[in-house]
N, C-alpha and C positions, 0 to 999 in steps of 0.2 A: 682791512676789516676782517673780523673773525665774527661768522654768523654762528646763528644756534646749530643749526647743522653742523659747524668746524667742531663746536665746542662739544658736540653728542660724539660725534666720530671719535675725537681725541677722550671722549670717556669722563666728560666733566659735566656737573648738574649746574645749570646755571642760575642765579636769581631768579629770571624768568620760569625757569623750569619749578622751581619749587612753589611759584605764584601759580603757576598754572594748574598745579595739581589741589588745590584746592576743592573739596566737594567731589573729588576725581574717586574712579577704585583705584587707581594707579599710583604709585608711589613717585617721587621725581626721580628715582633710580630707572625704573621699569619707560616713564615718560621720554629720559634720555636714550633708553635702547631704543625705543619706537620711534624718536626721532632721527638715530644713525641710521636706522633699517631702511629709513624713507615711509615709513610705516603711519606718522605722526608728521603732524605741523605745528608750530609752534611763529604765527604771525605778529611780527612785533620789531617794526622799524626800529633803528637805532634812534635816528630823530623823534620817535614818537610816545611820550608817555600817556599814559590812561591806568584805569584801577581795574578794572575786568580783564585782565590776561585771559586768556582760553587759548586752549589746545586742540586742534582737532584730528581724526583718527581712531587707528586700532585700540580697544579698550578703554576707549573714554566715550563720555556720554555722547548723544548727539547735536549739532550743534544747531543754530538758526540763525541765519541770514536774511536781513531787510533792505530791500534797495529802495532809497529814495531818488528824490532830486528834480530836479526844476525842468522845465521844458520851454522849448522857441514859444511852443502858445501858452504855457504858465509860468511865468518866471517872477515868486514872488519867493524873496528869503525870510519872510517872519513865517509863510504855511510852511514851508521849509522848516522850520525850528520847528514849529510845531510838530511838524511827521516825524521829526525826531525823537523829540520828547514821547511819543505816543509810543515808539519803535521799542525805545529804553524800557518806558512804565511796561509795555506786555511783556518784556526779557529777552528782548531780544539780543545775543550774542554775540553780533558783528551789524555792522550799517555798510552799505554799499552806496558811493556818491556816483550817480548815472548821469550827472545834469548834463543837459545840450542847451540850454537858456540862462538868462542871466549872467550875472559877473560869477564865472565858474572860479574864480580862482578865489573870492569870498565867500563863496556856498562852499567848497572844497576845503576852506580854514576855519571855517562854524563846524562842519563834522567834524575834523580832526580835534578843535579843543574843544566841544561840547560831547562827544559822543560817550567818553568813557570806555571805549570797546576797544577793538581793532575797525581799522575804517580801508573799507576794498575801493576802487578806482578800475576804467578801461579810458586808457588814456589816447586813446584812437576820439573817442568822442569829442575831447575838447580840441584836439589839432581841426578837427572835421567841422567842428562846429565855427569855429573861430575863419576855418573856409570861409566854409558858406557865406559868413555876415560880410568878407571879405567882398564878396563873388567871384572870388576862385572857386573855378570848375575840380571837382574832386577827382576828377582823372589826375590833375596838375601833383596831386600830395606828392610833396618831398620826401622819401624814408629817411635822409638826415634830421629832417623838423619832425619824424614820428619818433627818432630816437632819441631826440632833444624834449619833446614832452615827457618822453616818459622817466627821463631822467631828472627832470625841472618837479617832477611829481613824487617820484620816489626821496628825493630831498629833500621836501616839503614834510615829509612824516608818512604818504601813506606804506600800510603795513602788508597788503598784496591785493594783486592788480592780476586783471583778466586780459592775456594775449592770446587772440586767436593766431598762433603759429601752427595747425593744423591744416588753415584755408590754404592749400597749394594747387602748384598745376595738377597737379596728379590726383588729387582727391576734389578738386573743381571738375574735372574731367568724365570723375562719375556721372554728372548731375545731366552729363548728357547720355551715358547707357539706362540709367533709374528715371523715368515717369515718375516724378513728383507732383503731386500737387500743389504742394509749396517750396519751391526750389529753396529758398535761405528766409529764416526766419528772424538769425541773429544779426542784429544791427553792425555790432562789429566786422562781422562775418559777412557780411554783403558789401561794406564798405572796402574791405580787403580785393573781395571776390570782382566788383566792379573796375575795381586799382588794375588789377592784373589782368583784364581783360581790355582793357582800355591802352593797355601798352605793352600788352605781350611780356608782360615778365613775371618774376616770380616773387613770392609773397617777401617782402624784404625782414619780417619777425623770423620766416624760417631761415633765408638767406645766411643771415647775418645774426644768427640766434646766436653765436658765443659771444656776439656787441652785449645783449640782451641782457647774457649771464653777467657778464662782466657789472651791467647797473645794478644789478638786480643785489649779487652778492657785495656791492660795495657799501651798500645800506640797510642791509638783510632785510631784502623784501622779499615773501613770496610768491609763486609764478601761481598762477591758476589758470590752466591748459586750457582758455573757451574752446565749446564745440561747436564750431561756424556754421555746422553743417547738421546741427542738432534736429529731430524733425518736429516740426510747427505742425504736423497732423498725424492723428496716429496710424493713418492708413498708408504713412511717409517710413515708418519707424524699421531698422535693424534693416538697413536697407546699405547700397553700395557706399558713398558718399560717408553717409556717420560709420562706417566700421574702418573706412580707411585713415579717415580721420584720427578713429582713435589709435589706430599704428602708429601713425605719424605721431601722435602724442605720446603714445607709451615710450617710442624712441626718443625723442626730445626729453621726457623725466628722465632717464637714464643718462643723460647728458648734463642734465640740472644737479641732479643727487651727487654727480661724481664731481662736481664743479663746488661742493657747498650748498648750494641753491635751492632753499626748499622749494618743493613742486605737489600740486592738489591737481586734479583732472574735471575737468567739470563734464557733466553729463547732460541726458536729456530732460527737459523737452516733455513732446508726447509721443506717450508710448503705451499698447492695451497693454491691459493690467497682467494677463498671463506670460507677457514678454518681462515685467521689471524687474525678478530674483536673475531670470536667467543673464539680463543685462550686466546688472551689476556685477553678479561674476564674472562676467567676462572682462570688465574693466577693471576688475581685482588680479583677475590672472595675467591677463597681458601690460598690464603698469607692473606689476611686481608688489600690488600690494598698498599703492600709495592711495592718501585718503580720497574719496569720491563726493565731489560737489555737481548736486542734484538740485533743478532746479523744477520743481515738481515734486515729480514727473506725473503729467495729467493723464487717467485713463478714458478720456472722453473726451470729446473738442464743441460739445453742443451747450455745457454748462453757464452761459456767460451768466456774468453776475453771480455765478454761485464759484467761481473756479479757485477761490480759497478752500473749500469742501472736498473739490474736486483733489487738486493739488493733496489736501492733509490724507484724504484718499491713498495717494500715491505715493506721496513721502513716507509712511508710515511702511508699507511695504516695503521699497527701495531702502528705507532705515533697517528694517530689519535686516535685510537679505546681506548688509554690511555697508550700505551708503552711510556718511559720516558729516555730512555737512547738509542742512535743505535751506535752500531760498525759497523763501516765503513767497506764495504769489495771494494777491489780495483779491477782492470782490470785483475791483477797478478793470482786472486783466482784461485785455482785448478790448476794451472798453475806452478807456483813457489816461489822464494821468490820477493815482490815488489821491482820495485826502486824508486827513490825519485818522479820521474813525478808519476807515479802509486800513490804512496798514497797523491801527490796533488787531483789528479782525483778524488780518494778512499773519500777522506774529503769532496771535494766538492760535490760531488751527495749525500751522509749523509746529510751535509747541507741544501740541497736542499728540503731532504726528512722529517727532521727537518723543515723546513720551512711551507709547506704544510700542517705539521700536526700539527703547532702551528695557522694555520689558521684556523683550522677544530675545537683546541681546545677553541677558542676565546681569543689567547692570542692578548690582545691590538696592541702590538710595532708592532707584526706580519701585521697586517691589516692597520696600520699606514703606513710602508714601502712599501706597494704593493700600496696605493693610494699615496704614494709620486712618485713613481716609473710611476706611471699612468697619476697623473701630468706635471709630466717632459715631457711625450711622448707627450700631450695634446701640450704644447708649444714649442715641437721641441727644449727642451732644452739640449744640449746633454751631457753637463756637469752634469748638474745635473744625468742623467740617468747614466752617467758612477759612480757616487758618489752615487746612492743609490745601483748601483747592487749588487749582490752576491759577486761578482768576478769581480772588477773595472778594472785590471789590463788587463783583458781577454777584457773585451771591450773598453780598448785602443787600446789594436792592431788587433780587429777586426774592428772596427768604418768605415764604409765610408761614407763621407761624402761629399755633394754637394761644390763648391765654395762661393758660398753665405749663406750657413750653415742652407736651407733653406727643406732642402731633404734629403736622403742617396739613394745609389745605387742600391737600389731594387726598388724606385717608382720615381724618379728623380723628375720632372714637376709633375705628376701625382698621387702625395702625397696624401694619401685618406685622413691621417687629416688634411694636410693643407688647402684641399678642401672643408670637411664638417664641419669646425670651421669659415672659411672665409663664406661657406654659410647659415648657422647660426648666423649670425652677431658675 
């Protein structure tokens, strides 16, 4: 198999690549260096076709990521379709299948031919989950049945999948010099972290990480580095445990890149807000550049209910600063599983936060839309304003409007632009 990676290296633009650049400021020329550099990703199973290619990475927009999926106490697949459906209509850019309930391997073949996107996977979840109903004790996990999901998963179509190969002895280790509050947040990451403490050994993703490469590149999937050790409070944050982590990770991408294998780095978590530029670059400098998947990252931990605000908060910063990928976190967070409104909301405030930080990045199309948008308002065009918004449909039926279509409801007669364009000639 020859992944997109082989085919950037060797200096060739591939179908995908020319899809991808679509809406992009990048050319498929400039798309393919970013991809040799390790610079760019370009997800997109061999098994898997869909119509929304994207790219993520240096000089391309930013992107947004929706995780859904069923759970032990909800496990129903038409809500399921539905959070899909919802994920798409707000734009969202990628679907992420997390389910640990229901028939995962029918929920996991609805997203792949329904999503249209690329569709992300942690394939720890279903070995784990399929335990449990077992009642196998999760100490018992096989690393040959973990490298046999993940390969039974990458052949099914998905297009990149989250291994925490970072959760090692070594960086588990920390967790006993750092007073945490919340020692492991991430589910993958705990389940690793329990693995190897239950049997004194060592994480078998890092172990045995050129098995990994070997699946990975033989279907061109790619790696998304979880951070196990991410911190779940912000008072947790840039602490020993997540910085060695991301050693461990920056080493591993360089082992990816040189293998073919595209590789993304996922990031935090919660983090105060005056810590996430300096974050990011750090993650930029020690990967060598490769794209940053952020999942967040919240400046506050007391938000609940509101931690899509929270989150767009955060994303919007960490987009700037050069994060390239945000997962979306909805109203639902810490709370439960979402429902379909929830991860409408969830997409759109990403969006939003995406938005903001492809303006801060100088992405063209970005600064095009905010002065088209600025225009419309100038002219009291309301069409037009409802056609470039974010969320068109949200300003249908919020819209009020004058009878002579000459106002809205907030300044009637006493329109401040109507007034200071009219007196301005």
């Amino acid at each position: 198999m020859i992944t997109q990676l082989d085919y950037a290296k060797a200096g060739i633009v591939t179908d995908a690549m020319r899809r991808a650049v679509e809406g992009e400021p990048l050319t498929a020329e400039q798309l393919r260096d970013a991809v040799a550099k390790g610079h760019a990703v370009l997800p997109k199973n061999v098994h898997h076709e869909f119509r929304m290619i994207r790219a993520i990475g240096k000089g391309l927009k930013t992107k947004v990521n929706a995780n859904l999926g069923a759970s032990g106490e909800c496990a129903d697949l038409a809500l399921e379709r539905r959070k899909l459906e919802a994920a798409v209509r707000a734009g969202a850019d990628s679907v992420m299948d997390l389910s640990t309930g229901g028939d995962l391997e029918e929920l996991r073949t609805m997203y792949l031919q329904h999503a249209g996107t690329m569709v992300g996977t942690v394939p720890i979840y279903a070995l784990a989950t399929e335990m449990v109903r077992r009642g196998v004790p999760l100490e018992k996990m096989d690393p040959d049945a973990l490298f046999s999901t993940i390969e039974a998963q990458c052949r099914q179509g998905v297009d990149y999948i989250t291994v925490h190969c970072g959760v090692t002895r070594a960086s588990a280790k920390k967790l006993e010099d750092f007073q945490r509050i919340m020692p492991c947040v991430s589910r993958g990451g705990s389940l690793l972290l329990y693995w190897m403490r239950r049997n004194h050994k060592e994480n078998p993703l890092y172990e045995d990480f050129d098995a990994l490469l070997e699946i990975a590149h033989a279907h061109d999937v790619t790696l998304s580095l979880g951070d196990g050790f991410r911190p779940g409070a912000i008072a947790d944050a840039i602490d020993g445990p997540q910085l060695e982590e991301l050693m461990i990770l920056a080493e591993l991408a360089r082992r990816a890149r040189h293998r073919g294998v595209q590789v993304m780095i996922e990031g935090p978590g919660h983090v105060p807000i005056e810590h996430i530029q300096s974050h990011v670059q750090l993650e930029k400098k020690l990967c060598d550049g490769a794209p940053f998947y952020v999942l967040g990252p919240l400046p506050t931990d007391i938000a609940a209910g509101y931690d899509h605000i929270t989150a767009a908060v955060g994303g919007a910063l960490a987009g700037a600063a050069g994060a390239d990928f945000l997962c979306y976190v909805t109203p639902a967070e810490h709370l439960g599983l979402p429902d379909e409104d929830d991860v409408y909301q969830g997409v759109m405030a990403a969006r939003i936060a995406a938005h903001i930080a492809d303006l801060a990045k100088g992405i063209p199309t970005a600064m095009e839309r905010d002065k088209a948008m600025s225009q419309c308002r100038r002219n009291l065009d309301w069409d037009g304003m409802t056609a470039v918004a974010l969320d068109p449909e949200l300003v249908r039926r919020r819209l009020q409007i004058s009878e002579d279509r000459q106002g809205c409801t907030m300044c009637g007669k006493l329109c401040a632009v109507k007034l200071a364009v009219s007196a301005l000639g």
